[in-house]
C-alpha positions in Angstrom: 0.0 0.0 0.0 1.0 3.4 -1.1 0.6 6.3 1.1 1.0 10.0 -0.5 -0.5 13.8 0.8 -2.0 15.4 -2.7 -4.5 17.8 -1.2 -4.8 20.0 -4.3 -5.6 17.0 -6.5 -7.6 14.9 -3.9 -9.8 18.5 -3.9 -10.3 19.4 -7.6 -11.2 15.2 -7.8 -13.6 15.6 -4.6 -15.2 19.4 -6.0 -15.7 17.3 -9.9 -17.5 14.2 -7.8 -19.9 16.0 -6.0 -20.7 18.1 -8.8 -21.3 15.2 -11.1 -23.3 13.9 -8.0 -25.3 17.1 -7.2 -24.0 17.3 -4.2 -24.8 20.6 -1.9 -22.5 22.5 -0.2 -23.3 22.9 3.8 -21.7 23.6 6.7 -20.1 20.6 9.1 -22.9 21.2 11.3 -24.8 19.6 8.6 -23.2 16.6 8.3 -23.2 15.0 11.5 -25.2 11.7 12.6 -28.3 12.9 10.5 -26.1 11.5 7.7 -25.1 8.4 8.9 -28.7 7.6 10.0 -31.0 9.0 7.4 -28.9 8.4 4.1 -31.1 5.4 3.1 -32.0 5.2 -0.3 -29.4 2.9 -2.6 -27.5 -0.4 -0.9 -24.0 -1.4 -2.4 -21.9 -3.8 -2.0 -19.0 -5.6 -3.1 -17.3 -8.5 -2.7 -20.1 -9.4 0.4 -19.3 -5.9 2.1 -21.6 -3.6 2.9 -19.7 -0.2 0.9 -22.8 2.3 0.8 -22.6 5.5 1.7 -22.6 6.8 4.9 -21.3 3.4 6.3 -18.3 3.1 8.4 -15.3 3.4 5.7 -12.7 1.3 8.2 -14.8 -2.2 8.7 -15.5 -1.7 3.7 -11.2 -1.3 4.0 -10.8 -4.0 7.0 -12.8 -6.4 5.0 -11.8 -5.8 1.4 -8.4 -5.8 2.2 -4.9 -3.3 1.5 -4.9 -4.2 -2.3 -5.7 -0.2 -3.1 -4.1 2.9 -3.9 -4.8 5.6 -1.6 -4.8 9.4 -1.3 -5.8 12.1 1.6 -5.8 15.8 2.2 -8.1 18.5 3.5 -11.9 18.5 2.4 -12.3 21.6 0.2 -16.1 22.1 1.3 -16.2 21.1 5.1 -14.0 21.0 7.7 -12.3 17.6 8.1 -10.3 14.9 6.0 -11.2 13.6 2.9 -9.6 9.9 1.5 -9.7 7.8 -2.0 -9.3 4.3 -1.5 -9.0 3.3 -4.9 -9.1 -0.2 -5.7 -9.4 -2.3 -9.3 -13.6 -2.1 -9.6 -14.4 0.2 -7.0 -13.3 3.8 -5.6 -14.5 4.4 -2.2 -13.9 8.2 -1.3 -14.5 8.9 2.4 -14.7 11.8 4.9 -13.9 12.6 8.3 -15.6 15.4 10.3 -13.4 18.6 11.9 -13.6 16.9 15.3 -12.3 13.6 13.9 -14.5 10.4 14.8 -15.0 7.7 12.3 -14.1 7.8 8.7 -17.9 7.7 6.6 -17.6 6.4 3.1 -19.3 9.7 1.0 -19.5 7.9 -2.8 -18.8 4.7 -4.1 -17.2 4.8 -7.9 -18.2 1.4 -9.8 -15.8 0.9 -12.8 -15.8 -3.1 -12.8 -17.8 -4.2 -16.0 -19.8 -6.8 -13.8 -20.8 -5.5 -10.7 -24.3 -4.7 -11.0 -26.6 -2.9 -8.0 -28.7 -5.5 -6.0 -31.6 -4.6 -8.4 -29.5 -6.4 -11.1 -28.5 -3.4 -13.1 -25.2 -1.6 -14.1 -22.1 -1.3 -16.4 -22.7 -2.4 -19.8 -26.9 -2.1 -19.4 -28.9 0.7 -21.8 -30.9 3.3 -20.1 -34.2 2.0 -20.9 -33.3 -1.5 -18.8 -32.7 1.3 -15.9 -35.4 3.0 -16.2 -37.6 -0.9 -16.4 -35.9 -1.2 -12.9 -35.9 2.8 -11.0 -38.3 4.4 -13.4 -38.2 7.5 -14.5 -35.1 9.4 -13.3 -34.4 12.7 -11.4 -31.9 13.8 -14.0 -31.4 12.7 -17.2 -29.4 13.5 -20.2 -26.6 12.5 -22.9 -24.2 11.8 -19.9 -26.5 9.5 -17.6 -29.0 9.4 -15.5 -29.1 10.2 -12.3 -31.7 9.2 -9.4 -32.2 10.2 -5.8 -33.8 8.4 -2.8 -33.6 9.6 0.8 -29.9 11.4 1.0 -28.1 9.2 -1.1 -28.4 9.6 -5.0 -27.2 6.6 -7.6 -25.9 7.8 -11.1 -25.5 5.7 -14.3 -22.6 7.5 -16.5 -23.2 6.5 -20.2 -21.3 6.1 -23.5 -22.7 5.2 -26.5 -26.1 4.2 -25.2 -24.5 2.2 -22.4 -23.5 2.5 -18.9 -19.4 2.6 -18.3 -19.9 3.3 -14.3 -21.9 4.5 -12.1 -21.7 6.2 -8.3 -23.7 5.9 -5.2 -23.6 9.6 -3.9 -24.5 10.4 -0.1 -25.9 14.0 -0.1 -24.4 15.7 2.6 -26.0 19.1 4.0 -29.4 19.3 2.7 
């Protein structure tokens, strides 16, 4: 395992995530346990692990194992620590608070052609077998299609009428 400090990187990548994601800008005040508790919506996992957002980020690493590359530096929109745990299939970026506590896994990057979400659905699928599954979508365009449910929001990135990745998205401070 690799360990490097890249703050300017880690924020330009973090600031291009959320704003892919539709993420909203809040204060730390705004992301305490209401996140953790209410972010609902979407269920991922991978490899038996429970990686959604808003899950503990230490027991996804402890049981995926140190097979990643990894990155850290100061989160550009709240107070606190921001991570990248970046690993063949899966990204997990994660967040700590300005007083510390446990590391919260904030979005979940699916490149691996064959993970699908539990609903049986992902890279390599056409938007109109997403939208058979979720419906119609909160956001939709050339790019994807994005949906929300509770605070956490699932996007499907597409290329040529298919899907090459998709994120689960906690939506911190609304």
């Amino acid at each position: 395992m690799r360990t490097r400090k890249i703050s300017p990187v880690l924020c330009v990548i973090a600031l291009a995530v959320s704003l892919l994601a539709g993420c909203t800008p809040g204060t730390p005040a705004d992301t305490k346990a209401s996140d953790k508790a209410a972010a609902g919506g979407y269920k991922c996992s991978w490899k038996g692990v429970d990686i959604t957002p808003g899950t503990d980020c230490k027991k996804a690493i402890d049981a995926l194992g140190s097979d990643y590359k990894y990155f850290s530096g100061a989160d550009c929109a709240y107070e606190g620590m921001n991570s990248v745990y970046d690993y063949t299939d899966v990204t997990l970026y994660a967040y700590t608070e300005k007083d510390g506590g446990d590391e919260l896994i904030s979005i979940v990057e699916v490149k691996g052609a064959d993970l699908k979400t539990p609903e049986g659905v992902g890279n390599g699928d056409t938007p109109d077998k997403i939208k058979e599954v979720y419906g119609d979508p909160k956001v939709e365009n050339k790019g994807g299609l994005l949906y929300q449910k509770d605070k956490m929001e699932l996007s499907f990135f597409t290329k040529d009428g298919i899907v090459t990745s998709m994120t689960y998205s906690l939506v911190r401070g609304e």
